[in-house]
Backbone bond lengths (Angstrom), bond angles and torsions (degrees), N, CA, C in turn:
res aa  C-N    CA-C-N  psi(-1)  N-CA   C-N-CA  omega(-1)  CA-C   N-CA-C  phi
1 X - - - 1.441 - - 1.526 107.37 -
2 X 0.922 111.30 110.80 2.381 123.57 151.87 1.631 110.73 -53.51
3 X 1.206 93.03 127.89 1.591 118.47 143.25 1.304 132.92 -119.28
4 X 1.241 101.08 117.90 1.794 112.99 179.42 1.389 100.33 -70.59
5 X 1.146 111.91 159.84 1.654 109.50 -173.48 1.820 95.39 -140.73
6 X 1.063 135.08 132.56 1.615 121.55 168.98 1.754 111.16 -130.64
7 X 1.156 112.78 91.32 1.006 129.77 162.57 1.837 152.86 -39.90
8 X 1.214 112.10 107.92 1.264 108.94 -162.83 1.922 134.45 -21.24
9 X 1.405 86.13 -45.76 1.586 122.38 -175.01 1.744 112.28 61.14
10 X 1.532 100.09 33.74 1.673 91.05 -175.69 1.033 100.34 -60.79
11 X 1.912 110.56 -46.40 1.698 111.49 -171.81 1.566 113.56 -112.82
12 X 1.483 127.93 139.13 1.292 127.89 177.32 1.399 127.30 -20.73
13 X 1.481 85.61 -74.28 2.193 103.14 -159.80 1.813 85.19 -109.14
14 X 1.281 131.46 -3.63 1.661 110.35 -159.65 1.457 101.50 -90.13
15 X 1.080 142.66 -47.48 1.297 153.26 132.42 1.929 115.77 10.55
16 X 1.353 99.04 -81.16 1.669 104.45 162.96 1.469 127.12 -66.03
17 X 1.262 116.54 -12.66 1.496 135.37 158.12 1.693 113.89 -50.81
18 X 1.599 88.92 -58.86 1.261 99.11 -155.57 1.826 121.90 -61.21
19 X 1.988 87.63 -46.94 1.146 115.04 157.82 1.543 140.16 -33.31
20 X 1.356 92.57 -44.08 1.800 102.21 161.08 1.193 109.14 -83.55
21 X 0.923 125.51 -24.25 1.693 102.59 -175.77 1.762 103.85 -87.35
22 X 1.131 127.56 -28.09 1.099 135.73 173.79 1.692 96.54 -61.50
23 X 1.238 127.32 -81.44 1.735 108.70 162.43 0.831 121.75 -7.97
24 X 1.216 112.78 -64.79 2.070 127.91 -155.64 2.218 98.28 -72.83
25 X 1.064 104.12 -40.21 1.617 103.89 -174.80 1.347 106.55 -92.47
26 X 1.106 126.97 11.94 1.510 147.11 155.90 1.445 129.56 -105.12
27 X 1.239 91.28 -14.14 1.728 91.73 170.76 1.375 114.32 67.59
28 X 1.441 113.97 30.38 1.498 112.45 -171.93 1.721 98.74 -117.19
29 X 1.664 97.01 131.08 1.658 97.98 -164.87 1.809 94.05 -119.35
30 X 1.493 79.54 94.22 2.581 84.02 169.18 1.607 80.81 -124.74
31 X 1.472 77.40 164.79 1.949 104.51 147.23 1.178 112.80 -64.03
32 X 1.208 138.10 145.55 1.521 152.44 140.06 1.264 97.14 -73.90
33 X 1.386 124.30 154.06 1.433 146.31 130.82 1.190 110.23 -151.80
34 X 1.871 101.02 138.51 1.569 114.20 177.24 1.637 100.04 -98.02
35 X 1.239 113.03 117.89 1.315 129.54 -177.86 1.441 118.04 -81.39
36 X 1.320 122.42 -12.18 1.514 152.27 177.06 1.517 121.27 159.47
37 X 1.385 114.36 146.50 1.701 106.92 -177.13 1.427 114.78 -51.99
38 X 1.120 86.89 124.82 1.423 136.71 177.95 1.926 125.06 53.27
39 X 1.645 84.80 45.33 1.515 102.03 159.32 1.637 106.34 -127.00
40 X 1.209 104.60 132.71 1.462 115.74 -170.92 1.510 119.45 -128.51
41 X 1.796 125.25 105.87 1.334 132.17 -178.15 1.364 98.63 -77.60
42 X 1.350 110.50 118.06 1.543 121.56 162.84 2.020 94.01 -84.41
43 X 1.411 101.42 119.91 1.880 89.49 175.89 1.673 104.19 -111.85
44 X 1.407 108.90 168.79 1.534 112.99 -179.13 1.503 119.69 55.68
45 X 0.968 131.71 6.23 1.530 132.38 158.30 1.499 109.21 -32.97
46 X 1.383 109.56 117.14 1.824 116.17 170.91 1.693 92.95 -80.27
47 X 1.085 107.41 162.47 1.320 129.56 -173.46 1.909 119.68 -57.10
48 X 1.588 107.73 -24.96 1.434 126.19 -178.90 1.261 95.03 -72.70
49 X 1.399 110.69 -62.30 1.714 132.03 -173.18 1.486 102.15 -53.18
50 X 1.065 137.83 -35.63 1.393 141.54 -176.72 1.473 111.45 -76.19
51 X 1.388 111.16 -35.99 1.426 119.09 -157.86 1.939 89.46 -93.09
52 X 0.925 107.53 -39.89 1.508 120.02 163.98 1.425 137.29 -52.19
53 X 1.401 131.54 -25.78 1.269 158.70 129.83 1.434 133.03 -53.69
54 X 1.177 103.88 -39.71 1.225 120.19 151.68 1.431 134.73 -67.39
55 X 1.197 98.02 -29.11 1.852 103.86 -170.86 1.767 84.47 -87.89
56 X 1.292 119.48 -42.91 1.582 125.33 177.11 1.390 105.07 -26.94
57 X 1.579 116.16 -71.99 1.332 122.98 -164.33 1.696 134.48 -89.45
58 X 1.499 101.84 4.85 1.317 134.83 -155.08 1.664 98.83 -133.88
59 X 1.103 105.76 -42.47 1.924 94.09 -170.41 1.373 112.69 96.42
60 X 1.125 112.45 143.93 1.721 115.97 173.30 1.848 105.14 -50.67
């Protein structure tokens, strides 16, 4: 499963920073790709990992 990601762009590089580490302290293992500033393909997301990223940026 893909996630499109669309990004604020207040700040350059802090944004895609942040994002991995938010992965990384989540234990969630996709590809990144930045498809253009500040759109971001999360690729291969299993379905936990998806539901998990989501609840991240969205809230229970």
């Amino acid at each position: 499963m893909d996630l499109l990601l669309i990004q604020s762009q207040e700040h350059e590089t802090l944004p895609l920073a942040e994002l991995k580490a938010v992965l990384a302290c989540e234990d969630i293992d996709c590809d990144v790709e930045v498809i253009a500033q500040g759109l971001i393909l999360l690729k291969s997301l299993n379905e936990l990992d998806f539901i998990k990223i989501t609840k991240y940026w969205l809230g229970d």
